[in-house]
FIPA-744341 format. One record per residue (C-alpha): residue number from 1; x, y, z. Coordinates in nm, 3 decimals, decimal comma. Layout:
{NUM; {X; Y; Z}}
...
***
This chain:
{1; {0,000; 0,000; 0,000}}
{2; {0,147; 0,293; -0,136}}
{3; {0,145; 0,685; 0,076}}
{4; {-0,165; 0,803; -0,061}}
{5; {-0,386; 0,458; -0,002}}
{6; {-0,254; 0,485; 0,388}}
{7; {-0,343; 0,856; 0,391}}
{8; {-0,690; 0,848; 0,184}}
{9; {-0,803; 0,492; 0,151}}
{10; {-0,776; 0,299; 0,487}}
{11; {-1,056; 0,324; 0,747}}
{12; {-1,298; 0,453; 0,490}}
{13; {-1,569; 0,363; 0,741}}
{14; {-1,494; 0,713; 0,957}}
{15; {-1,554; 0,902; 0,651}}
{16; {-1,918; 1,040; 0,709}}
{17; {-2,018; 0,825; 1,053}}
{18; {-2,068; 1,045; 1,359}}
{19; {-2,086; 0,891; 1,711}}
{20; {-2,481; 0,856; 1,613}}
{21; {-2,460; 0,686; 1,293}}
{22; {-2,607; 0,957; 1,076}}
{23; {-2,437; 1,042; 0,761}}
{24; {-2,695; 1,330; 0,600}}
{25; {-2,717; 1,560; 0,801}}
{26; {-2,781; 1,905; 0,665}}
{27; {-2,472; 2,159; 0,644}}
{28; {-2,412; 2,436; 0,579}}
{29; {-2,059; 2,612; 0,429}}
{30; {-1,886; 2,875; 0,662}}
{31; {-1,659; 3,027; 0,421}}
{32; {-1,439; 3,028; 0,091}}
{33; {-1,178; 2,826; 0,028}}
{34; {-0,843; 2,930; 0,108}}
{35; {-0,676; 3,151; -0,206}}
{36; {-1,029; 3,237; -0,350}}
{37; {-1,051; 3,608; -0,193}}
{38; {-0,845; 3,831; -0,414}}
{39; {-0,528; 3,991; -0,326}}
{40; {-0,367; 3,738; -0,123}}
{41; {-0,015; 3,612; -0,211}}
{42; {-0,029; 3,247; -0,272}}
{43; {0,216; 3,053; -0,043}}
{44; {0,479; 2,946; -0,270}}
{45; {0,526; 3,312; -0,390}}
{46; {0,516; 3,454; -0,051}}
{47; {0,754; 3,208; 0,029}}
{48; {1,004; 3,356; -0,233}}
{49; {1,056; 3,642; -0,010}}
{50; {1,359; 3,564; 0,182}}
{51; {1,209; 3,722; 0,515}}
{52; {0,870; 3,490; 0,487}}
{53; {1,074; 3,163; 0,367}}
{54; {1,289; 3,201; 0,689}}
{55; {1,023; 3,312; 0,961}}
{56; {0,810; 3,002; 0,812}}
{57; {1,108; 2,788; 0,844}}
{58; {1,164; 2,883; 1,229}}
{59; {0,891; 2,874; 1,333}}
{60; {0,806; 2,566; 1,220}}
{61; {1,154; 2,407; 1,317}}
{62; {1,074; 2,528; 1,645}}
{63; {0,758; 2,394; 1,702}}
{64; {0,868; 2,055; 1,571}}
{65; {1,138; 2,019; 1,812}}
{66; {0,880; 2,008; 2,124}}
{67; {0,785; 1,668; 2,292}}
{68; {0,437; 1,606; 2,449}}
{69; {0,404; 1,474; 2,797}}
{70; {0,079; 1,377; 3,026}}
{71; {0,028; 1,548; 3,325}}
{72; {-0,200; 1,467; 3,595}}
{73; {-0,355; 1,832; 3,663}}
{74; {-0,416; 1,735; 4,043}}
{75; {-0,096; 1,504; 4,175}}
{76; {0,084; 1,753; 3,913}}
{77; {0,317; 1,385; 3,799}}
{78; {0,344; 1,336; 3,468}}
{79; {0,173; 0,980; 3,351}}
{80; {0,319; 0,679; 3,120}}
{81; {0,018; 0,751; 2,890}}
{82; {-0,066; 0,542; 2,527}}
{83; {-0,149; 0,844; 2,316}}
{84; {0,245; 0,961; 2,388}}
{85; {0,357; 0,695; 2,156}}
{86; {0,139; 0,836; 1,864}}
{87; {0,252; 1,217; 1,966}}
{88; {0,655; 1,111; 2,066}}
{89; {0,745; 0,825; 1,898}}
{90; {0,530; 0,763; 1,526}}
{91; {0,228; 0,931; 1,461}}
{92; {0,176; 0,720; 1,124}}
{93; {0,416; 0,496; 0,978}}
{94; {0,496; 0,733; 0,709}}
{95; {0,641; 1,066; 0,942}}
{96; {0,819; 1,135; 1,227}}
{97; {0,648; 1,350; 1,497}}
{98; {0,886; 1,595; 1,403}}
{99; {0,780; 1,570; 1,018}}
{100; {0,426; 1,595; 1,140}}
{101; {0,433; 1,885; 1,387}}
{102; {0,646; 2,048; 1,164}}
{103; {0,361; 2,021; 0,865}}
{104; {0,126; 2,115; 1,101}}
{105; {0,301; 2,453; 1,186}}
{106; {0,343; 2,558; 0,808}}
{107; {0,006; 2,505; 0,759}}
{108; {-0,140; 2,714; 1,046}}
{109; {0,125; 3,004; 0,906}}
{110; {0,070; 2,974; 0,534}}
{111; {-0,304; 2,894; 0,551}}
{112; {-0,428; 2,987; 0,903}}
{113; {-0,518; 2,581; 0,980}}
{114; {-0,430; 2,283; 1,006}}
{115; {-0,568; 1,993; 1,082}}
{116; {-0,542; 1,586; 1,272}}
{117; {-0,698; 1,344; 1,097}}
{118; {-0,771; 1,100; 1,419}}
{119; {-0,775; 0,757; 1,285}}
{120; {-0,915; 0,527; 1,542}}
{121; {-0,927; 0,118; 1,615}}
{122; {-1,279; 0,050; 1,500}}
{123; {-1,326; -0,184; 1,805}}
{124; {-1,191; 0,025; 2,115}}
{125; {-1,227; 0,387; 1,985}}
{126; {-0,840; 0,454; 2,090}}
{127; {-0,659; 0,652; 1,844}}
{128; {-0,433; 0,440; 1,628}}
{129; {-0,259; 0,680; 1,374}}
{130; {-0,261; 1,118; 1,336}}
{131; {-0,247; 1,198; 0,979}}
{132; {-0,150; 1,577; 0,918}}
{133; {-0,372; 1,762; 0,670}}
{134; {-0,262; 2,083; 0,549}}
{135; {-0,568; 2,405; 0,569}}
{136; {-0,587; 2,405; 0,183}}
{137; {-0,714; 2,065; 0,157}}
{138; {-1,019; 2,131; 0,387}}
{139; {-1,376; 2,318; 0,437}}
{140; {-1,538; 2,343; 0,689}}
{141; {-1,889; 2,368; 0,725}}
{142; {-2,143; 2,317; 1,011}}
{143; {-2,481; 2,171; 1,023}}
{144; {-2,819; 2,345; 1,180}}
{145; {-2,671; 2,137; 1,514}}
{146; {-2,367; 2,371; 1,541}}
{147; {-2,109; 2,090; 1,487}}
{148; {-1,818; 2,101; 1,266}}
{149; {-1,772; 1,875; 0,947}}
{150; {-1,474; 1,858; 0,767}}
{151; {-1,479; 1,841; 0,428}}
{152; {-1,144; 1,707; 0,271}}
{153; {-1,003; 1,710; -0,087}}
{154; {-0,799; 1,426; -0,143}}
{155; {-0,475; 1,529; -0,300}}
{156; {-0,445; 1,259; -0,587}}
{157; {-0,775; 1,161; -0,703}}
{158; {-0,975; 1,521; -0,588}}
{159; {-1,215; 1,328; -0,467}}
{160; {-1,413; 1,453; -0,129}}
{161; {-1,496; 1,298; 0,142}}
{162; {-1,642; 1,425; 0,527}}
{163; {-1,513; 1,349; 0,825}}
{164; {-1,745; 1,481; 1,194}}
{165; {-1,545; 1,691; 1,404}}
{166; {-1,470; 1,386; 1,693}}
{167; {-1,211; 1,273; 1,444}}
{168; {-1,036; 1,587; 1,379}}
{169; {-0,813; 1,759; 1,582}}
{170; {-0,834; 2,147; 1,425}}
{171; {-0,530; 2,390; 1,511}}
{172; {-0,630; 2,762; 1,418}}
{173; {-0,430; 3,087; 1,394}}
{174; {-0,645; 3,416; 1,497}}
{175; {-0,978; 3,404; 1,420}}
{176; {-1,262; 3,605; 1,432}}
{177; {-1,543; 3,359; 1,431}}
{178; {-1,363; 3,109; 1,715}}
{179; {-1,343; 2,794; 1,316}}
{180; {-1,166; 2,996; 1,095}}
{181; {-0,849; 3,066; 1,151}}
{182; {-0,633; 3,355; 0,983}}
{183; {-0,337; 3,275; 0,771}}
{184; {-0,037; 3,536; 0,839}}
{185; {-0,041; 3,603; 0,477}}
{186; {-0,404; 3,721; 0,550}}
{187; {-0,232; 4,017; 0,733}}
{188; {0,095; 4,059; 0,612}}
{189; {-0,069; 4,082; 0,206}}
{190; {0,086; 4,438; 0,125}}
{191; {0,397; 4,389; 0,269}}
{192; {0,509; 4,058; 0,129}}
{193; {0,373; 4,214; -0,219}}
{194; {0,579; 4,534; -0,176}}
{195; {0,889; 4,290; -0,091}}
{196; {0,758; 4,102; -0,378}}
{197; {0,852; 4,385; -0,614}}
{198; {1,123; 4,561; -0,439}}
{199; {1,278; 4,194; -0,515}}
{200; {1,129; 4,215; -0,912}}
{201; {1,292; 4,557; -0,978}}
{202; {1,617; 4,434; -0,828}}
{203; {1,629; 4,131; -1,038}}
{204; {1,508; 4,370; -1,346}}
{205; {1,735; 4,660; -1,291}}
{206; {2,026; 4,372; -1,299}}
{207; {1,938; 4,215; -1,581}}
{208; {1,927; 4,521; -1,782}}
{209; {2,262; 4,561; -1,682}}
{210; {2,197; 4,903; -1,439}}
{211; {2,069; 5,043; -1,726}}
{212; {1,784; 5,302; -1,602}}
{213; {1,478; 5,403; -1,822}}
{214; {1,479; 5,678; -2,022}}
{215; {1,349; 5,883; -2,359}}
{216; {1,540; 5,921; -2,715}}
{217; {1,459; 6,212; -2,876}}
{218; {1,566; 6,224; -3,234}}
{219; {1,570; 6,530; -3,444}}
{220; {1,341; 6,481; -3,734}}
{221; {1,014; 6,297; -3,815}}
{222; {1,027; 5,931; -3,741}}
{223; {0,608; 5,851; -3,722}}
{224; {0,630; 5,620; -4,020}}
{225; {0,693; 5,229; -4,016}}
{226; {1,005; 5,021; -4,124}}
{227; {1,019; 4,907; -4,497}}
{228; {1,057; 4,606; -4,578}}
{229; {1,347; 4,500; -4,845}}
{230; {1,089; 4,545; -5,149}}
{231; {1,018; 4,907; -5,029}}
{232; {0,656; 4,827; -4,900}}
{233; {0,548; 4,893; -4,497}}
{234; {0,593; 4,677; -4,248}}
{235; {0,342; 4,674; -3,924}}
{236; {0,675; 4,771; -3,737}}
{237; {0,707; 5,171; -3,671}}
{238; {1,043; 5,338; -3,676}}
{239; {0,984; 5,435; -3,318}}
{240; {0,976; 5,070; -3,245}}
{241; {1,257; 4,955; -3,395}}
{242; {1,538; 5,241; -3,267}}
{243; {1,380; 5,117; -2,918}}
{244; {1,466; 4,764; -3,008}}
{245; {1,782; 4,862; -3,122}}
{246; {1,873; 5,035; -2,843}}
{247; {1,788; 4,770; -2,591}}
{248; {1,919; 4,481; -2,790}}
{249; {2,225; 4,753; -2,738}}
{250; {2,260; 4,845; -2,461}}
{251; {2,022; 4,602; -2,215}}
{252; {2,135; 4,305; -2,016}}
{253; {2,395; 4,254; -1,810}}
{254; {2,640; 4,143; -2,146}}
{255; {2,613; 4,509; -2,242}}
{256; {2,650; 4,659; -1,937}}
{257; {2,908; 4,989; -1,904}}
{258; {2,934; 4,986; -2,336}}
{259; {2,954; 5,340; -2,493}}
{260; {2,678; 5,437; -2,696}}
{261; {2,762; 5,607; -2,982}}
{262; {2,457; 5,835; -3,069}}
{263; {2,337; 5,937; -3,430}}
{264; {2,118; 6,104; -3,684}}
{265; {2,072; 6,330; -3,369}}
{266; {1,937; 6,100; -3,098}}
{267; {1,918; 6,198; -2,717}}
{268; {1,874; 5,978; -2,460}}
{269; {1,730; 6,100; -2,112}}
{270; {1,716; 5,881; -1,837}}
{271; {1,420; 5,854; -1,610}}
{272; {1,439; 5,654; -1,381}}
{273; {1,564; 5,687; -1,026}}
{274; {1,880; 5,553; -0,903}}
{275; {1,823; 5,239; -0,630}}
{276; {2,033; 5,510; -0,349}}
{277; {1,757; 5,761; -0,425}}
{278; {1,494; 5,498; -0,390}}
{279; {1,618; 5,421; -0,050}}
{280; {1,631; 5,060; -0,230}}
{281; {1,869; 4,883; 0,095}}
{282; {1,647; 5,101; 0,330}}
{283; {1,336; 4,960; 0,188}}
{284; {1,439; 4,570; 0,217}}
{285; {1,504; 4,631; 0,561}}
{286; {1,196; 4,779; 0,696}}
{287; {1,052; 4,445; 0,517}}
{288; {1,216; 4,218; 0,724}}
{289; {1,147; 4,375; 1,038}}
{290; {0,784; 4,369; 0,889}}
{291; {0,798; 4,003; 0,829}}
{292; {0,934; 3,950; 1,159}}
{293; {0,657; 4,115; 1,326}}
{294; {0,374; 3,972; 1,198}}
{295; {0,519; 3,627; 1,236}}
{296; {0,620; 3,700; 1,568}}
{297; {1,005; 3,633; 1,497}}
{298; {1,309; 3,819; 1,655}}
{299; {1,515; 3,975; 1,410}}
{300; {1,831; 3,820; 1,487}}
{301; {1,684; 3,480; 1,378}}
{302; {1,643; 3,632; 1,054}}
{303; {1,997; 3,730; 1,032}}
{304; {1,864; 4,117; 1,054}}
{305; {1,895; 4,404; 1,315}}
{306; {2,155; 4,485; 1,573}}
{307; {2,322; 4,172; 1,715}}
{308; {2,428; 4,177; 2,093}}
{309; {2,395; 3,875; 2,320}}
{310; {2,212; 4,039; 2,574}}
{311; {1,900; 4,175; 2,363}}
{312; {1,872; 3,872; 2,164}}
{313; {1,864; 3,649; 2,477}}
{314; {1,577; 3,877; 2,623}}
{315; {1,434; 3,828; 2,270}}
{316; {1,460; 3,421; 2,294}}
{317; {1,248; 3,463; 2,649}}
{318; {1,010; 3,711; 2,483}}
{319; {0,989; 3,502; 2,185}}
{320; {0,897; 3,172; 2,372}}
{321; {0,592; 3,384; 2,524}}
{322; {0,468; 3,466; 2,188}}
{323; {0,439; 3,073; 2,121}}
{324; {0,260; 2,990; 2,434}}
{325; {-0,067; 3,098; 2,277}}
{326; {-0,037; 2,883; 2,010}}
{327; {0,097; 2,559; 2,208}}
{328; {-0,173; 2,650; 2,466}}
{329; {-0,478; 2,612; 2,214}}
{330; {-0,296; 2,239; 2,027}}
{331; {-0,260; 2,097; 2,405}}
{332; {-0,589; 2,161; 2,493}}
{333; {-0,726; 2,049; 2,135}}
{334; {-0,539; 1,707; 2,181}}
{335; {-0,647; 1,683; 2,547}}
{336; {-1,025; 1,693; 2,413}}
{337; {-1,004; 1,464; 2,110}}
{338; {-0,714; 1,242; 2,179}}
{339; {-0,754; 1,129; 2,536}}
{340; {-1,046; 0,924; 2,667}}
{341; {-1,345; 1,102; 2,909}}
{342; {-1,225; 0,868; 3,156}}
{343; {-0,849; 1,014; 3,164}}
{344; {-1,025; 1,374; 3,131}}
{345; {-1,212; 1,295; 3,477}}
{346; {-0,916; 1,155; 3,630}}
{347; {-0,736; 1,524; 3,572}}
{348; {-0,511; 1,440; 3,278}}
{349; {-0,431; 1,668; 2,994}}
{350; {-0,164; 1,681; 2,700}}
{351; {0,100; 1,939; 2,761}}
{352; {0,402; 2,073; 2,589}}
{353; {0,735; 2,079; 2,727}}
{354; {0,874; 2,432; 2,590}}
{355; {1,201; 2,391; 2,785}}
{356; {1,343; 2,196; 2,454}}
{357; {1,362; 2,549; 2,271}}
{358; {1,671; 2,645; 2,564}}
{359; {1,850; 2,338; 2,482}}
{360; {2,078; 2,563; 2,164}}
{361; {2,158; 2,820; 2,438}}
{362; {2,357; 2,656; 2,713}}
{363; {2,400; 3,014; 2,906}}
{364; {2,023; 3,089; 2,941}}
{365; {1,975; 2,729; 3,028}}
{366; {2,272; 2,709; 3,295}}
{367; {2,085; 3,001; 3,476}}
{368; {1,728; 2,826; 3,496}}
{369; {1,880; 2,539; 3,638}}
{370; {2,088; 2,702; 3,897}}
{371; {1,794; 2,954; 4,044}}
{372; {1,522; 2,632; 4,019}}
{373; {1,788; 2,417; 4,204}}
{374; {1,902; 2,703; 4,420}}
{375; {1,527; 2,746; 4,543}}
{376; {1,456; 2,376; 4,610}}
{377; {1,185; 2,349; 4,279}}
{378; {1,356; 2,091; 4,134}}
{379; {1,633; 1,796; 4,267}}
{380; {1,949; 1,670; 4,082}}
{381; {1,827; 1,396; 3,929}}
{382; {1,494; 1,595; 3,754}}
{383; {1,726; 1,883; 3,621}}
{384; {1,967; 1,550; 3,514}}
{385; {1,665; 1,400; 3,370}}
{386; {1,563; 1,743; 3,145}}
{387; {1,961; 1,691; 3,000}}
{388; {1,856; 1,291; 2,925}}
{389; {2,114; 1,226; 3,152}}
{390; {2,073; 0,875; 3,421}}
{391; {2,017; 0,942; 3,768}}
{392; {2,292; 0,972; 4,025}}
{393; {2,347; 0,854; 4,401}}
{394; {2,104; 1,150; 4,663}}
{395; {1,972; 1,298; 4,347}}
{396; {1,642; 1,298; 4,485}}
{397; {1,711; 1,530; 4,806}}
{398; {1,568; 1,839; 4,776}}
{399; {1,814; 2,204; 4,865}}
{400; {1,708; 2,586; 4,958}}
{401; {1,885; 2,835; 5,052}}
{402; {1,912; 2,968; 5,428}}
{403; {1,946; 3,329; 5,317}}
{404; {1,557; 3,346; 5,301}}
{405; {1,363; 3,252; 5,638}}
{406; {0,989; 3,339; 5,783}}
{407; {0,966; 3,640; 5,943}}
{408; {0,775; 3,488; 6,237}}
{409; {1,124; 3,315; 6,266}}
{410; {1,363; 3,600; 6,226}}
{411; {1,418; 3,701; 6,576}}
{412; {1,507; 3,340; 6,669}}
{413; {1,707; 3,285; 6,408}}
{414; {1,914; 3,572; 6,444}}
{415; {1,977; 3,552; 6,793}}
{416; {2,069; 3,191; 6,766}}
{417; {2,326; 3,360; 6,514}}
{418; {2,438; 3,631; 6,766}}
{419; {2,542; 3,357; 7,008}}
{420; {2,281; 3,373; 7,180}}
{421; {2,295; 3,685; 7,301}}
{422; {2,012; 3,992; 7,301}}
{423; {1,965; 4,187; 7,019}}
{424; {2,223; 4,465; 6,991}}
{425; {2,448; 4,282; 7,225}}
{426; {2,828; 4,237; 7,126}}
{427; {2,943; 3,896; 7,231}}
***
């Protein structure tokens, strides 16, 4: 069985059956499909934009890199769950989890969803494989109930099928109806267009070899058209062919820095501003620091802005808080369709262990450790265990510092320190 028959042809029974059995129920669509709405760059050209290609990349690297744990919300210990071998290990037998989350986060950006399909062991109910589908594969649409079908194109044979919202696990950018969710390129349109052509007049003012527009005047009537060899007009004016001349010339970059030698009067005047005047280096700049806003991206991950240590750590911390959000909404979306109402009642949920994004910058890392351990929040052998290094001999004890006592204990404390002796007595 090839890719396509594991993705679109096994299970076929989860296609249109809800938890009830019915199959026709009456929907209703909720909006156009992604790309129809005019104006909006389409991915693959937004992603020839240097800026966008990079801040997708990221950002999608860096979710990728994040294991999922269990945690039981009331003992607050983290549980050997099932589901963690789908999310950790092999979510299908075609992709990593990496490969997977990393789909999913490209999606989100590019299209403003993305989207779990939850394929389940027809017997138990338990979730056997995730299958990532990408927001430009799916409508949704939702029935006179207010539920959520999912209507999915399948990639090789177009054909459509419907899956109920139990078996889909739908991840969202912003949205302003709470089921559609916002692509960045939704927002970001009229910058990554005016990149778009800041990029098309570099690459044209290169290939005509820095050769500006202009005018040639000529001195004399030249309103007629060309003659051909047997003295009769062509549909070619004379105009037309001293331009082509010209260019065939003195455009491209073979031609670039000849001498013209001007004739018969001819003038040229150039028009066209130099890239300095347009501010052309200024321009591509304030881009990227566009770019990098609206995907929420420091600039020194984009190779851009002033690099110092000390503002781009602060800009690491800042820029984990800006994903929080977004891992927030996926755990509890997995917690509700992945785990069993059972495990929900007995206080477990699907979290996100963020820490992994310190694990490229030893320095910031080195300093969590030390003020956690220094405070008695975690022992040796859990800040061993975050490094996937083995346990070691009194790991487990627990250590706080004595600089920081109760203040209904002061007073004995620091006359047990005196000696002994009464406060403001010299021993």
């Amino acid at each position: 069985m090839n890719f396509a028959q594991a993705l679109f042809s096994s299970v076929r029974e989860h296609r249109s059956r809800s938890p009830t059995g019915r199959t026709n129920a009456a929907v209703v669509p909720t909006g156009p499909l992604y790309g129809v709405a005019g104006g909006l760059p389409s991915k693959e050209n937004a992603q020839k934009l240097s800026a966008v290609y990079g801040a997708v990349e990221i950002r999608s690297d860096d979710m990728s890199c994040l294991p999922n744990y269990v945690l039981n919300t009331k003992t607050l210990e983290r549980v050997d769950h099932p589901i963690l071998s789908l999310l950790n290990v092999r979510p299908n037998p075609m992709m990593t989890p990496t490969d997977r989350k990393k789909l999913l986060e490209r999606s989100i950006l590019l299209t403003g969803n993305a989207y779990d399909w939850i394929i389940r062991d027809p017997i138990t109910r338990v979730p056997a494989e995730l299958i990532p589908i990408t927001g430009d594969l799916v409508q949704i649409r939702v029935d006179h109930q207010r539920r959520c079908w999912y209507d999915v194109t399948d990639p090789w044979t177009h054909e459509v099928f419907r899956l109920p919202q139990e078996d889909v696990c739908h991840y969202k950018g912003p949205s302003n109806d709470g089921i559609h969710g916002q692509s960045v390129l939704t927002h970001a349109a009229q910058t990554i267009q005016a990149g778009l052509a800041a990029q098309a007049y570099n690459k044209a003012f290169y290939e005509s070899g820095g050769q500006p527009s202009g005018i040639l005047t000529i001195d004399g009537d030249f309103s007629g058209y060309v003659l051909d060899p047997e003295g009769n007009p062509t549909e070619k004016t004379q105009k037309d062919a001293i331009r082509e001349e010209w260019e065939k010339a003195h455009s491209g970059v073979s031609n670039a820095h000849k001498i013209a030698v001007l004739d018969y009067g001819l003038k040229y005047q150039p028009l066209s501003i130099s890239q300095k005047d347009a501010m052309f280096i200024e321009q591509q700049t304030q881009t990227v620091e566009d770019i990098a806003r609206y995907f929420m991206v420091p600039l020194y991950k984009l190779q851009s802005g002033k690099q110092s240590y000390n503002s781009n750590e602060q800009n690491a911390i800042e820029y984990m808080g800006r994903l929080q959000p977004r891992v927030c909404r996926m755990e509890e979306e997995q917690t509700w369709k992945l785990l069993s109402m059972d495990d929900i009642d007995g206080h477990l949920e699907i979290r996100t262990n963020m820490m992994a994004l310190l694990r490229s910058d030893q320095q910031s890392r080195a300093n969590y450790y030390r003020i956690m351990r220094q405070e008695g929040i975690y022992n040796i052998d859990e800040l061993r265990a975050l490094e996937d290094m083995p346990s070691v001999e009194g790991g487990k004890e627990h250590a706080a510092s004595l600089n920081f006592v109760p203040l209904s204990l002061w007073r004995e404390l620091s006359i047990k320190r005196n000696g002994g002796g009464s406060a403001g007595e010299v021993k």
